[in-house]
N, C-alpha and C positions, 0 to 999 in steps of 0.2 A: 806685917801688922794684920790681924785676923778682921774680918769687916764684921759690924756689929749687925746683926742680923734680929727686928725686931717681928715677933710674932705675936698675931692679935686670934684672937679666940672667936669664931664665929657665933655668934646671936643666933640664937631659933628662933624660926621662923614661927608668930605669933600669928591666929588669924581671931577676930573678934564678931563670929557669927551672930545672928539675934535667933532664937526660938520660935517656932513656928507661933506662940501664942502673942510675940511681941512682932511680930510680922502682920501679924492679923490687925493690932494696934497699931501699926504706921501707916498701913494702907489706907483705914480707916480716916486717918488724919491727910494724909494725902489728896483722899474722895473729896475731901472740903477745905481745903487750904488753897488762896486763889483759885476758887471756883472747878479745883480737880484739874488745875493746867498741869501739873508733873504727875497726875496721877498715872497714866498712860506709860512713861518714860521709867517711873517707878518701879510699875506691875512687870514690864519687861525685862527690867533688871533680875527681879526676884522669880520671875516663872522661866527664865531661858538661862540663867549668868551669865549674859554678855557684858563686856565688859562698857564704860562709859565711852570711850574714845570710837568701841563699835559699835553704839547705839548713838553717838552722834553721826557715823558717817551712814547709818541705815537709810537708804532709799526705798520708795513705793513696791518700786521693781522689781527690791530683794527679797519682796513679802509674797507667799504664795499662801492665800487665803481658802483655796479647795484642797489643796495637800496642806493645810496647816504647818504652814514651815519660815521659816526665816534662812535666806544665804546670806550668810557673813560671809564678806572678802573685801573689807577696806577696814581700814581704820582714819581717826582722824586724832593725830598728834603733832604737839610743837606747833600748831596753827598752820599744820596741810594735810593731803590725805594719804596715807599709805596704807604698805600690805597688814594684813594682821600680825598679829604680834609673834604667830612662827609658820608666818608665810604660805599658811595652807588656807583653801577656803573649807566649808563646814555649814550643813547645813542643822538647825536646832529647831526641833519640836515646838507648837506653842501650845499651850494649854487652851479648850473651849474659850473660857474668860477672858483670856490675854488676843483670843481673838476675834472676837465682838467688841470688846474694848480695843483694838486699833482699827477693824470696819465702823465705829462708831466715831474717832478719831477723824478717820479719813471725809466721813461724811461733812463733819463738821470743818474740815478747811477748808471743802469745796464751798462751802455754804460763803463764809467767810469772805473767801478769794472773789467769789459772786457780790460778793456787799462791795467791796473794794474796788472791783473792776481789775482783779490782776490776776494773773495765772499762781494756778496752784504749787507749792512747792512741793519738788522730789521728792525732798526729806522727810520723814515718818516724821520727829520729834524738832521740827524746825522751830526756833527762837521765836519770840515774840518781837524782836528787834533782830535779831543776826537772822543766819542763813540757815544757821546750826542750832542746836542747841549748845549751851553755854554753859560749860564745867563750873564755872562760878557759880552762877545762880542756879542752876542745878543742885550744886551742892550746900547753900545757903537755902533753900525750900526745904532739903531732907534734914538740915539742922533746926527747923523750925516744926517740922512734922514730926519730929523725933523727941523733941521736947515737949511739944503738945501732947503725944500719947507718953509722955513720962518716960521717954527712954533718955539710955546714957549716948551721947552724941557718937556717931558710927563715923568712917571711913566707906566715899562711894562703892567701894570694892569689895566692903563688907556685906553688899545686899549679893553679890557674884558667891561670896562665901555664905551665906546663909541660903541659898539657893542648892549650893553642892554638899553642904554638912545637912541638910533635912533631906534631902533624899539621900545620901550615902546611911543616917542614920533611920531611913525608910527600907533601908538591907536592899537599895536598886542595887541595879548593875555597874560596877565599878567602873567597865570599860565604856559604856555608855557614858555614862557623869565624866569621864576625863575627855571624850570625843565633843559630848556638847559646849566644854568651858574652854576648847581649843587648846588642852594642853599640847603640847611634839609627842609625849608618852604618858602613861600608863605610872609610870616610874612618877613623877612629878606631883602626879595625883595620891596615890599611898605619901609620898614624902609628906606632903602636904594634911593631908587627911586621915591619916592611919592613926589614927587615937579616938574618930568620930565615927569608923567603924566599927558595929557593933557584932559581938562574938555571935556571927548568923551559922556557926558551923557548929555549936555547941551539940545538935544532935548527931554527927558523926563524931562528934568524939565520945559522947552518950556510948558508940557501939564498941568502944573498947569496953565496958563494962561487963559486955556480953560472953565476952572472952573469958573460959572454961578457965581454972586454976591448974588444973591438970593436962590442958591441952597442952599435946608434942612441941616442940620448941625449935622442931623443925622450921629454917626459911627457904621459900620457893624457892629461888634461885641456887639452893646448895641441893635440892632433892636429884638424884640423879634418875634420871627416865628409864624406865626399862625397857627391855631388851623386846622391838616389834615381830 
């Protein structure tokens, strides 16, 4: 008796970026939605694409504010912390903005922790009630921000993709853009993205144009070398 063998057709992979002009409108709404509390958490999502799970587990420490950089090397999933999500760590660029806006951040939780009478937390984007920041309400602020500035409601992971489709379609550097999102490869990134890149090589192909009608048809490789 033959075993029935059922095959399922794999789905492509959808990613639902926003445009750099409805990016501009979420922030916006961000800046003044509870008093600009996610706006911080926000801005790092869209100027770095780290992902939620490594922006919750983001500490002081892992922020180097004179080299401008962020080290990822944890994550925080399933309610503990682990490695990133393909076990490398990686360090990401911030932008000017992104980085005034977290020494502004910081300024303000000392301030805080001083009101309180309690030590400052580790955590960059630490809760107003947890330890962490809070994928829920996290995610219920950008549903409220996003309807505010009239957008169609995103996915957390859609500010990580609209961070890597506006500069992919800024003609960066490919290997770059896959290094800073922590892909394992290079491969992952094209998989992903190869329809958001934009035909930046149209002027070498421009130079086939140049090419004579009547030029030899000779190729390198078969010319034989003469005699030294």
């Amino acid at each position: 008796m033959r075993e029935l063998v059922l095959k399922y057709k794999k789905k492509p992979f959808e990613i639902d970026p926003l445009t750099e002009s409805e990016l501009k409108l979420l922030l916006e709404q961000a800046k003044i939605f509870m008093d600009g509390n996610y706006y911080p958490a926000v801005l790092c999502a869209i100027r770095t694409g780290m992902r939620i799970g490594e922006m919750q587990a983001l500490k002081w420490s892992d922020v180097d504010f004179d080299n401008r950089q962020i080290e990822v090397m944890r994550s925080y999933r399933k309610g503990r912390m682990t490695d990133t999500k393909n076990h490398k760590r990686r360090r990401v660029d911030m932008t000017l903005h992104l980085t005034e806006t977290l020494k502004a951040l910081r300024t303000s939780q000392k301030r805080d922790s001083l009101k309180k009478g309690c030590p400052v937390s580790e955590f960059v984007f630490a809760g107003t009630r947890d330890a962490l920041l809070n994928r829920i309400t996290f995610k219920n602020a950008l549903n409220r921000c996003t309807k505010n500035a009239g957008l169609c409601r995103i996915r957390i992971h859609s500010l990580s993709h609209s961070y890597a489709t506006i500069r992919l379609m800024r003609g960066h550097n490919v290997g770059d853009v896959s290094y800073q999102l922590g892909h394992s490869s290079i491969k992952i990134t094209y998989d992903v993205y190869a329809h958001w890149i934009p035909g930046q090589f149209k002027s070498e192909v421009d130079e086939l144009d140049t090419i004579h009608p009547n030029a030899p048809h000779t190729h390198p490789r078969t010319t034989v070398p003469q005699n030294l």
